[in-house]
N, C-alpha and C positions, 0 to 999 in steps of 0.2 A: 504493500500500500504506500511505502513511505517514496519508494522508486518511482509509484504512477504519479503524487502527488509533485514528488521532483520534477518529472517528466511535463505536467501541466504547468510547473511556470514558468519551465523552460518555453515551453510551446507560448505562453503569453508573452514573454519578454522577448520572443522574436528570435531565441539562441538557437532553435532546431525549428524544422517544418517540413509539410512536403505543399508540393504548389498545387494545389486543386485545381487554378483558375489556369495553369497552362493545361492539363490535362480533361479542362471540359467541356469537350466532343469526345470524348470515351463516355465520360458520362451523361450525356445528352441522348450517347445511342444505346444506352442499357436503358435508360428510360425510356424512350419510341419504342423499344425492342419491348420492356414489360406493359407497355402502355396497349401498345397492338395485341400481346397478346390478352389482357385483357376485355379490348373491344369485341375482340372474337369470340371469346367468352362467353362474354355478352348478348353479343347476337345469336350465336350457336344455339346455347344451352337456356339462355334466358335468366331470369329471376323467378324465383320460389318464393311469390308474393305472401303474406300469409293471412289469416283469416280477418286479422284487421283492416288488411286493405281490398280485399274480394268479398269478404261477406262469405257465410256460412253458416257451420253448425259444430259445437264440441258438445260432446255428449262423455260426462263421466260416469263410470262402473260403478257399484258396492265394491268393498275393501275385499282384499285376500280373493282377490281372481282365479282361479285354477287355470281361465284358458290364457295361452302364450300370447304374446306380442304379435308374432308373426299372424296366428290363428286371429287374433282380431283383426285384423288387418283386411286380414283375408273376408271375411263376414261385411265389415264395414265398404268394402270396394264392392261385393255382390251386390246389398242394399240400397247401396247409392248410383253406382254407375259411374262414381270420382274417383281419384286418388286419397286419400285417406293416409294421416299422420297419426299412427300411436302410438303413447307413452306408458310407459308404466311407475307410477308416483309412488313414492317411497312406503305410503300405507298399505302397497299391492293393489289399487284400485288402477282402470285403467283410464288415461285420456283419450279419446276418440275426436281429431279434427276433420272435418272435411270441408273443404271450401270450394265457392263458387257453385250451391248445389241452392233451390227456392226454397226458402221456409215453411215450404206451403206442405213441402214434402218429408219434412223433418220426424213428423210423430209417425210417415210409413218407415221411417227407418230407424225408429225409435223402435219400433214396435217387431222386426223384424233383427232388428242386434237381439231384442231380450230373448227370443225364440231362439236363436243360434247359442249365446251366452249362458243359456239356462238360469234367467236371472227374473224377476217381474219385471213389468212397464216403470212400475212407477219407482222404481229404485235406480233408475235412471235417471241423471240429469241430465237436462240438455238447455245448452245457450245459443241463442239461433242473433247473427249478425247480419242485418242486411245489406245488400248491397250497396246501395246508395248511402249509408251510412260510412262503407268503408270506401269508398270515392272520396267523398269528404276529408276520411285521418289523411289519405294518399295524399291531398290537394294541396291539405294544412302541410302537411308535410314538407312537399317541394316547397311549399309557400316560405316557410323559415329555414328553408335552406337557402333562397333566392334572398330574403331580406339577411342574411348572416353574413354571405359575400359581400353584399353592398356593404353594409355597415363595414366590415374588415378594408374594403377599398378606399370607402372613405378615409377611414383613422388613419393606415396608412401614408395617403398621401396628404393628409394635413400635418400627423405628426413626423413625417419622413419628408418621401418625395414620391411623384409621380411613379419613377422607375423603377421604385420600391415595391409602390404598391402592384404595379404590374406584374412585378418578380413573385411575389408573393402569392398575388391570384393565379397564376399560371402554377406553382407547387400546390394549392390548393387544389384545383383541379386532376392534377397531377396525382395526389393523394386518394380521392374522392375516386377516380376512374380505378387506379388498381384495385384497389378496397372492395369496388361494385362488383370489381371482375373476379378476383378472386371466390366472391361469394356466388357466381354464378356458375364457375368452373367449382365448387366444392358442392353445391348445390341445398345450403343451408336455407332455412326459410326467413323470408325477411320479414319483421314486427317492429314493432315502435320501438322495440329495445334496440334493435340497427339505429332507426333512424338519432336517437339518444347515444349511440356509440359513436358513429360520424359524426354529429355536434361535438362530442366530445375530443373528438381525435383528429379535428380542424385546430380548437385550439389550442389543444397540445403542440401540432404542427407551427400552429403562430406564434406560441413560444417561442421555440427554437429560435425561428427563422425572427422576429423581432431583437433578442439578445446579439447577433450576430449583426443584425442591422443599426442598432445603437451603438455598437463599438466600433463599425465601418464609420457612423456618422461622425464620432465625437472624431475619429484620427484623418476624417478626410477635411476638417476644417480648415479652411484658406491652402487648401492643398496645391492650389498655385503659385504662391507665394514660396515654395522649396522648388527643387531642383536634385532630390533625390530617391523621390516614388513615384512611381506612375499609381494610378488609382488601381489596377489589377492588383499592383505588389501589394498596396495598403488594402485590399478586399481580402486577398491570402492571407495577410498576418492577420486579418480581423476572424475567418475562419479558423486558426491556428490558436489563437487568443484563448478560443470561447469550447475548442473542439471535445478538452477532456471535459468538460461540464456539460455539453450535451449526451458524450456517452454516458455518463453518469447518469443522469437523469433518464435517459431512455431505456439505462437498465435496470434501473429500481424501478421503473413504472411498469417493463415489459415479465418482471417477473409476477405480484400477485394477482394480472390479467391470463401469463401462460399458464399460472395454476388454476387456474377459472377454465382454460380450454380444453385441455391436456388432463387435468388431473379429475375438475367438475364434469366437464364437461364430458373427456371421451372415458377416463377409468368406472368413476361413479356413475358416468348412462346420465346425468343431471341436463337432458338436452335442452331446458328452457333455457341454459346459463350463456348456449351458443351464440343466439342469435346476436348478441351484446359483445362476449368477450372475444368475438373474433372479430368483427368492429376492430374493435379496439388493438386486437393484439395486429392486425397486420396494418391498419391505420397509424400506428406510434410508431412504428418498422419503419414505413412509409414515409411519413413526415420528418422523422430525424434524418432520413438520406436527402431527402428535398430540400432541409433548410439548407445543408452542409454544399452537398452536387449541384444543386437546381437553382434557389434563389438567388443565393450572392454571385455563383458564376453569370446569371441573365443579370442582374443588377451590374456589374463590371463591363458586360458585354453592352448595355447601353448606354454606358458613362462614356466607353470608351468611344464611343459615336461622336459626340459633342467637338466642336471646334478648339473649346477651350484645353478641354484633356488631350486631343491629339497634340495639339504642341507642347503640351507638358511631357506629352511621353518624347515628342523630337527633344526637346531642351534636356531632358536627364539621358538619353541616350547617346545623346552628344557629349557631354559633359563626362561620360561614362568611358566613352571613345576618346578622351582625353587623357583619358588617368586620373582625372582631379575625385573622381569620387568611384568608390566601388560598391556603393548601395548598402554597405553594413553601417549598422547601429554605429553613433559616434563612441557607446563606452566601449563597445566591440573593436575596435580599431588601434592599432599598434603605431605608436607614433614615432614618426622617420624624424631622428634627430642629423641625420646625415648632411644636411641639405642647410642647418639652421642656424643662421648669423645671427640671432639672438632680437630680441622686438628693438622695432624701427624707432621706437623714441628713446633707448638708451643712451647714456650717457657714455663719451669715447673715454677710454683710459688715460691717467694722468701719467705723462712723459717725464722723468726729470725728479731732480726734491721738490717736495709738498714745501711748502712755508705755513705752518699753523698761525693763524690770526693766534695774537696773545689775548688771553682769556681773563675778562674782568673782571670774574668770579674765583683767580687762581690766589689763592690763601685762606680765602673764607671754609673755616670750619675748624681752623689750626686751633691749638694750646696758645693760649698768650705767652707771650716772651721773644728770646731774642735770635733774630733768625740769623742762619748762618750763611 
């Protein structure tokens, strides 16, 4: 610990790094590359909307079921003519979802589970969601995902700049696309708990990528005014700055969501924990490589557009092709005494005997008496 700890303020003070911003087009195309495959995902396989936002029927057992998971399954697909989700809850009771199926038809397949089940009608619950109600969560949904970007664009570019915030919506989306896709390629079912996990896992992402963008700000201030960064090098050290405190952070957070996935989720059978902690767990994944790979690299790449930053890079470039400066930290720098006649307003050396002015002050402090 005390080595990583060394290791991060070395990474702050600028004394080691490695350079992201030269190397991002590697990572520009690992991202198109997981971003495409994604989308394919997507279209391919689709989303496994779930009953909140289709509208349906859950219909839960009495306790201590005898029949199997699978054997419900099977019964509830006859009676319905749907796909059918069931669980089995910790009491042994079972949950029975079926979505996208009319309410109208709920108590024939109510009534046709308990005959299969060997259970009564009425020891059966069932929750019938309609359609048109889950249009609505769907709608709300998108709705506060569309006003959460804005709002982030805005803050953004009033507390930053324009090309901030741009950098920034672009990793957000960026986040949002693999996230959807992965859940379409693993084929988990989507609930309010997703949409609550995305919320959650944008501003996790905005984290990151915010810390990173206040220490680009504070060190690119009158960045003009020198003549030995260009804005990329000052982007790089600002990722290098901040980089052991993002993995930090993304790895205390990604462990008690991987135990919600992995341990709730896939060892304990706890399948409601899914729809959320995988959200989450590949959305904090996601956003911690966006802040570091994706924003500040696009944030650099449109600074470096500007009129004013291209001659800042000819000016240190040049300067550089001189020899007068080699781009390291001034306490970094080993200083060539070979060369040095010593500062220009010294005073030349006295040639010759001194003559001391006689001193008006020469006796004062003696013994009284007689001098010799």
């Amino acid at each position: 610990m005390s080595k990583l700890g060394g290791l991060g303020a070395r990474l702050h003070h600028g004394e080691v790094g490695y350079d992201f911003i030269k190397s991002r087009k590697i990572w520009y195309g690992i991202s198109i590359l997981i971003t495409v495959l994604a989308i394919v995902g997507l279209a391919v396989r689709g989303l496994h909307m779930g009953i909140e936002f289709q509208g349906g029927a859950v219909f839960t057992t009495p306790k201590n079921m005898s029949a199997s998971v699978a054997q419900a399954e099977t019964y509830a697909e006859e009676a319905s003519g749907h796909d059918a989700i069931v669980q089995k809850l910790g009491d042994g009771s079972l949950r029975i979802q079926i979505t996208a199926i009319d309410t109208g038809v709920s108590g024939k397949i109510k009534t046709e589970l308990s005959q299969d089940l060997k259970v009564s009608p009425e020891q059966i619950n069932a929750d019938l969601v309609g359609p048109s109600w889950g249009e609505q969560i769907a709608n709300k949904a998108w709705l506060g995902l569309g006003i959460f970007l804005f709002l982030v664009v805005i803050y953004l570019a009033i507390a930053f700049e324009w090309r901030m915030a741009v950098a920034a919506f672009i990793a957000l989306i960026h986040d949002i696309t693999i996230t959807v896709g992965i859940y379409a390629l693993v084929g988990f079912e989507v609930t309010p708990g997703t949409v609550i996990g995305l919320l959650t896992i944008l501003g996790y992402s905005l984290y990151d990528t915010v810390v990173v963008f206040d220490s680009l700000k504070e060190q690119t201030h009158d960045i003009t005014k020198q003549t030995r960064w260009t804005y990329s090098e000052i982007a790089n050290r600002s990722i290098n700055g901040t980089l052991v405190r993002s993995v930090n952070t993304t790895v205390v957070a990604l462990l008690p969501v991987g135990a919600l996935l992995f341990i709730g989720g896939g060892v304990l059978g706890a399948g409601m924990l899914n729809d959320i902690s995988l959200s989450l767990f590949v959305g904090l994944a996601a956003g911690a490589y966006s802040s570091i790979f994706i924003a500040t690299p696009l944030v650099a790449d449109l600074k470096e557009r500007e009129p004013s930053m291209r001659t800042l890079k000819k000016r240190v470039l040049a300067k550089r092709a001189q020899g007068t400066d080699t781009g390291e930290p001034a306490e970094n720098r080993v200083p060539d005494d070979s060369h040095d006649d010593g500062p220009a307003d010294a005073v030349p050396a006295v040639v010759g005997p001194r003559h001391q002015p006689a001193s008006r002050n020469r006796g004062r402090g003696r013994p009284p008496g007689k001098r010799r």
